[in-house]
N, C-alpha and C positions, 0 to 999 in steps of 0.2 A: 443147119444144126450148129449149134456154138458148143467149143471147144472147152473141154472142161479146164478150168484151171488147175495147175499144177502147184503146189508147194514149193515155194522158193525161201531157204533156209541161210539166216545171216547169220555170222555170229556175233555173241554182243563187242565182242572190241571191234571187231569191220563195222558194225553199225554206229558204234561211236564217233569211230574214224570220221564216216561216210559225213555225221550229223556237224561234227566238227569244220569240215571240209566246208561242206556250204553254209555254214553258218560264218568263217572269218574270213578276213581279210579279200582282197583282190582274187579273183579265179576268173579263168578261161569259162566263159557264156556254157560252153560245149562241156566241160569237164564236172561243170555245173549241176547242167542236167541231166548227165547219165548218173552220178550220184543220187540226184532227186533220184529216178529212174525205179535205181535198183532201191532205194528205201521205200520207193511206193508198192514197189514189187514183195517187197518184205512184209507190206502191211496187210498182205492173201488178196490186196484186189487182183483184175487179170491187163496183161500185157496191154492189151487195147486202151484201156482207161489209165493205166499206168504213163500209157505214152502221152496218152492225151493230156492229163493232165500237169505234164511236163513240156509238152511242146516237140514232141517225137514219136515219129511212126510204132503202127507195130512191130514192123520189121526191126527197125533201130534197137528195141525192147526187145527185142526175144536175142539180136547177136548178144546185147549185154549177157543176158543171162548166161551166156555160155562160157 
């Protein structure tokens, strides 16, 4: 049985922050994607797909959120 998703709540200047971040300049690969991470996480899909489509476990995904 799969796990329902939870609501993961950004606010809008962290999500600015976040879209800012990877969008400019030079960044660390890693600091990258957990960025991605939590904006995909922001957008109601769930952890699994969130990771995936960033290139990170579910596990990876669910410590972000915490």
């Amino acid at each position: 049985m799969a796990r329902p998703i939870i609501p993961f709540a950004l606010p809008a200047a962290a999500q600015a922050a976040l879209e800012a971040f990877t969008r400019t300049g030079r960044r660390p690969v890693r600091a990258v994607r957990r960025a991605q991470a939590l904006l995909a996480l922001a957008t109601g899909i769930g952890q699994q797909a969130a990771g995936k489509a960033v290139g990170l476990s579910r596990q990876a995904v669910s410590q972000l959120r915490r």
